[in-house]
N, C-alpha and C positions, 0 to 999 in steps of 0.2 A: 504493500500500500504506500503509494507515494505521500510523500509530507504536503501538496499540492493541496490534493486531495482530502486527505485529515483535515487540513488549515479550514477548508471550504467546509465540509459536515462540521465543526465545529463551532466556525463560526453562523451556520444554518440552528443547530442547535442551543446557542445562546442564545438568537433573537425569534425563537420559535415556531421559525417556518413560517412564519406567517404574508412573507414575501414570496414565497413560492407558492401558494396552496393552489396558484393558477394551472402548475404545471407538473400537479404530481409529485412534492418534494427533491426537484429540479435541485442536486448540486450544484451552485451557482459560478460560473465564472471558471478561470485557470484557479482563483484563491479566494479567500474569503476574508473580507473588508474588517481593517484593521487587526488582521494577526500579524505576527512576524515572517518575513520570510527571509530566506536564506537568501545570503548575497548573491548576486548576481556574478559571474565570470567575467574579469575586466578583458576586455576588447583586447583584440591581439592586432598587432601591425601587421600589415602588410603593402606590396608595393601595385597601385590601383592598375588593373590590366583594361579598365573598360571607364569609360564616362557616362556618369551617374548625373542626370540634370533636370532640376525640378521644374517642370514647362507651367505649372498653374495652380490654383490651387481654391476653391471655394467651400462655404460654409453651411452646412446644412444645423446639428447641436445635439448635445452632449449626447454619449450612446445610452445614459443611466442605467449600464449594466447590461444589455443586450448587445449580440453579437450582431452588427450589422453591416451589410458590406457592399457598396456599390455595384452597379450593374451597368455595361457597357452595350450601347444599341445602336450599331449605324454610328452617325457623328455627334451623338450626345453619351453624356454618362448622367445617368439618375441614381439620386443618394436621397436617405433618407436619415433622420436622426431629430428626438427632443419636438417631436410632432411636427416637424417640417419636411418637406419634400423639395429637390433641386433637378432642376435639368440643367446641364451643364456642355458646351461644346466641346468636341473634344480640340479640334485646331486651334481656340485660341484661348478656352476659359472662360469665355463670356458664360453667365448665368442667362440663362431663360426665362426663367420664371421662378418662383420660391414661393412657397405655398404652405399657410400654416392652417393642418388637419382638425387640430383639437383631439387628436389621439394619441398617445402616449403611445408612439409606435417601438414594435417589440422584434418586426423581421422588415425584409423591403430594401432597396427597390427592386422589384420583378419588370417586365416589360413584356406584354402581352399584345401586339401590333401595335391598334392607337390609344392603347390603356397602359397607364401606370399603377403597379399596383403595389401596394402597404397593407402590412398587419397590424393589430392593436395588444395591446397586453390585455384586454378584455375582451377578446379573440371578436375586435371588429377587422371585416378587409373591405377596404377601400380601392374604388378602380377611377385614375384620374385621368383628366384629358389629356394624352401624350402633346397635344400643342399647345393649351394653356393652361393647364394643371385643377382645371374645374373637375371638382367629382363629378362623376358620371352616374356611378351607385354604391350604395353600403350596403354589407351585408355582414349579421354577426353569427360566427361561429361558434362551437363547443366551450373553450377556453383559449391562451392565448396562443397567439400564432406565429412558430417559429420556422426558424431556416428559410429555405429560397422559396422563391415563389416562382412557378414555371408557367408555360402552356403546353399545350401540344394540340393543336388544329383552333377549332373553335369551344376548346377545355382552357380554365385556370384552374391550374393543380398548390392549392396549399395545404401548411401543414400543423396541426395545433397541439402542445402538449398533453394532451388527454392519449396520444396514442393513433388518433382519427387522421385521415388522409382526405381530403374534400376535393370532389370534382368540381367544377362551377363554372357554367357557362358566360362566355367573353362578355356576350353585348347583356345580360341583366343582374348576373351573379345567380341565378338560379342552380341549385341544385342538380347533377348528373348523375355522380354516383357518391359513396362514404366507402369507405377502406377502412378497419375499425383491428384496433389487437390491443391486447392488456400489456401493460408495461409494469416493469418492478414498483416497487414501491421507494426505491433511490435510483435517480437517473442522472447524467450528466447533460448540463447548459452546454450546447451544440451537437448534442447526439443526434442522428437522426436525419443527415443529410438524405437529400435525393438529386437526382441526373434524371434526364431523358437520351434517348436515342430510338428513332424510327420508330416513334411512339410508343415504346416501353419505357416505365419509370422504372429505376432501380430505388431501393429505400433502403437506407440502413436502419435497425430500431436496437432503443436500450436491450441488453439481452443479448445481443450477439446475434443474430441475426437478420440477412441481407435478402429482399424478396422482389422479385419483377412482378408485373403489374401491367395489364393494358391500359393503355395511357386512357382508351377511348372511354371504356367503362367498368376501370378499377379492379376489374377479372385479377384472381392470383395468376402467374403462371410457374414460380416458381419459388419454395424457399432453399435458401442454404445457411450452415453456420457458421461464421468468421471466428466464432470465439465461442467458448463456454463458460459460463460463471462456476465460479468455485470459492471453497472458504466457507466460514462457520456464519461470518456475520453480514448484513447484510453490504456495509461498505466493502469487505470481500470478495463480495460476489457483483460486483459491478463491474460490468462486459459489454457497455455500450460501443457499437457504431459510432465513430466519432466521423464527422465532417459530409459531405457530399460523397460517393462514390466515385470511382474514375473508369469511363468505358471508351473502348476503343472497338473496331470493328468484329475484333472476335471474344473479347474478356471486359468482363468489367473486376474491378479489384476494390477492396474496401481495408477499413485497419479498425482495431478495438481497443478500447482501453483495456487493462489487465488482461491481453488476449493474442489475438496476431494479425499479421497482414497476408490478406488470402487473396486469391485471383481466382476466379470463374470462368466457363466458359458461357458468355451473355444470352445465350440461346436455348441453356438448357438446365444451367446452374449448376453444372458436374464442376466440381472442384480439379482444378490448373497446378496449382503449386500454394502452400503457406509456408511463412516461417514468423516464430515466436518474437512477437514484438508488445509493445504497451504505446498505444498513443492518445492525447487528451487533445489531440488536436484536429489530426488527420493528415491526408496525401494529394498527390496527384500524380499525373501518368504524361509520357512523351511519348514518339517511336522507340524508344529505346529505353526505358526504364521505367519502375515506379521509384516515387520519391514520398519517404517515411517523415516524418518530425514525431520522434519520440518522445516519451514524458521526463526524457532528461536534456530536452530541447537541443536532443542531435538530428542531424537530416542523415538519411543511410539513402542511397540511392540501390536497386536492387531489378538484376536481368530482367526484362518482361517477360522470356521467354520460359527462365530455371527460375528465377526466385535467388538467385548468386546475390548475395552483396558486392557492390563494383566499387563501391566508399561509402567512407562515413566522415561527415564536420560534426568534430563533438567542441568545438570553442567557443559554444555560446551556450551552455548550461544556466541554469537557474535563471535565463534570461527571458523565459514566458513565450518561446518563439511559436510560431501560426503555422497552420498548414502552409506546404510550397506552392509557390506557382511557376510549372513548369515554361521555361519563353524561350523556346530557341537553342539556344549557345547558353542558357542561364538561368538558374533556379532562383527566385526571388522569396525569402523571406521576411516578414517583419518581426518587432519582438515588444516584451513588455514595457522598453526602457525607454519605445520612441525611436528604434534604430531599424533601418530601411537596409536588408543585407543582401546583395547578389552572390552566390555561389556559382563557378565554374561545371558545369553540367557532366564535363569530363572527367572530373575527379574531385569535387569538392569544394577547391580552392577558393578563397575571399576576391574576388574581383574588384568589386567598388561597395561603399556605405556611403548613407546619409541618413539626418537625423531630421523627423519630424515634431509637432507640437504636443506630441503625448503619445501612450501607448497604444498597438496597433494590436488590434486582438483576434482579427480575420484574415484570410491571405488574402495575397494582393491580389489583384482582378487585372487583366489583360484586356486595355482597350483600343490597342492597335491603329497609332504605332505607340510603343510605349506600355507603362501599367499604372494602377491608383492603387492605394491603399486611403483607407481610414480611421483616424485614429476617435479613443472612447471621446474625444473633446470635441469631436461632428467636425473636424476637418477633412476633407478630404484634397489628396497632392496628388498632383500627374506627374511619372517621368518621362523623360528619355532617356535610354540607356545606346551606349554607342561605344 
């Protein structure tokens, strides 16, 4: 059991849950607000092989503890934070519009053609005008509503901590299908990613298991297990799903807390290859590897094909670091201190850093050219990297 982890259920336990009760006793966060943590690992030198360059930068507000993370469409990026919504260009930074909900938003932004869409911590979702950010409709769901918000045809696919999957139709929010499973009764704050591809969802859930899904209408097609819980108590036995899944034309792969990082084959859900890993964070996938962020905030890169370890950067421990984002030539991490990290895709190696206005608790998003991250302070920074 990581000391992470402990910090968070204890600090959930002194102030009695009563901030979670939306979401099922949701372990909160990487840590839990004002315990101690362990120093963080002082930054190592290195000599920069890539130019790190911050092109923009606009304000959406504070993340108040929710994991949220821009979304890239065409030439805008839509953010969401502190019940505000942003469209942002991507070529020059200009805002578009800015838009305040009155919802204590909890996931978001999605982009659903000409809908923008937000979750609420009172599981409202909201679909705004992608041209001038006028709601469109509301609609309130189970409880609150976490992680990414997708489509797939004329479906918005969200997702709420109760465990429920929600189909809901573009132009009114009506109802498609539910997707429904019982969740432990301790779960981890960002468990529970989902993906699409050719209209199948992939879902991770607390519990360790990974299940596809007709995107059209919510149909199982398939489960498999990434991990098993084990242990006497119930923070023991915590085996969530962490992050989005990663799929690629014939695997999709996913990683678990207290568990491992498995690959599938997407079509059928026969198990590819696992190896024993722990992540509070989660991954993502290139041509040629998946890429780990461990719960000792190392990245291990690892064969797509065997499951080989090819590297591992373990110089930023106790540093809070995010799932990676895989771009090209370069794996981009943030971390809990406010530090923007590129790793060399080939072997691990520190390329370039930069520091933003606070910590960055999502991985970065690729909105080409370039990536964003955002930090809990509703900044959000564009770079370019060269």
């Amino acid at each position: 059991m990581s000391a992470r982890l402990l910090a968070a259920a204890l600090a959930l336990a002194l102030s009695g849950c009563s901030a979670v009760s939306s979401v099922g006793n949701t372990v909160g966060g990487w840590f839990g607000a004002g315990t101690a943590r362990p120093k963080p690992a002082e930054l190592v030198d290195f000599k920069p092989a890539a130019v790190l360059s911050e092109a923009w930068k606009a304000e959406t507000g504070d993340a108040a503890g929710f994991l949220l993370q821009p979304q890239a469409e065409g030439d805008d990026v839509f953010a969401a934070g502190g019940g505000r919504v942003v469209r942002v260009a991507v070529p020059t930074g200009q805002v578009a519009w800015r838009i305040d909900t009155g919802v204590k938003i909890s996931a978001g932004a999605g982009v659903a053609g000409d809908r923008v869409l937000v979750g609420g911590s009172k599981g409202e979702l909201l679909a705004l005008d992608r041209s001038s950010g006028q709601v469109r409709w509301k609609v309130n769901l189970s409880s609150e509503v976490v992680g990414q918000l997708l489509r797939a045809g004329d479906i918005v696919i969200a997702r709420t901590g109760d465990g429920r999957v929600h189909g809901l139709a573009v132009a009114d929010g009506a109802r498609k299908w539910l997707y429904t499973r019982n969740l432990p009764s301790l779960t981890l704050r960002g468990s529970g990613g989902m993906v699409l591809r050719d209209d199948v969802l992939y879902a991770g859930f607390p519990g360790g298991k990974l299940v596809a899904l007709n995107a059209g209408n919510g149909a199982q097609l398939w489960e498999s297990t990434v991990a098993l819980p084990r242990g006497a108590t119930q923070l023991e036995r915590v085996a969530d799903v962490m992050g989005p899944p990663a799929v690629d034309a014939r695997q999709v792969c996913a990683v678990a807390y207290q568990g491992r990082v498995a690959c599938f084959d997407r079509r059928t859900g026969a198990p590819l290859w696992t190896r024993d890993t722990s992540s509070n964070s989660g991954l993502a996938m290139d041509e040629r590897a998946v890429y780990v962020t461990d719960d000792k905030d190392a990245v291990t890169a690892y064969d797509k094909a065997s499951g080989r370890a090819a590297w591992r950067q373990d110089k930023l421990a106790r540093r809070a670091v995010t799932a990676p984002l895989a771009l090209g030539a370069w794996i981009v991490v943030g971390d809990g201190e406010g530090w923007v990290h590129v790793l060399s895709a080939d072997d691990g190696r520190f390329v370039a850093r930069a520091k933003v206005d606070g910590a960055v608790r999502t991985a970065p998003v690729d909105i080409g050219p370039g990536f964003a991250v955002q930090t809990v302070k509703g900044t959000v920074v564009a770079f370019r990297l060269q």
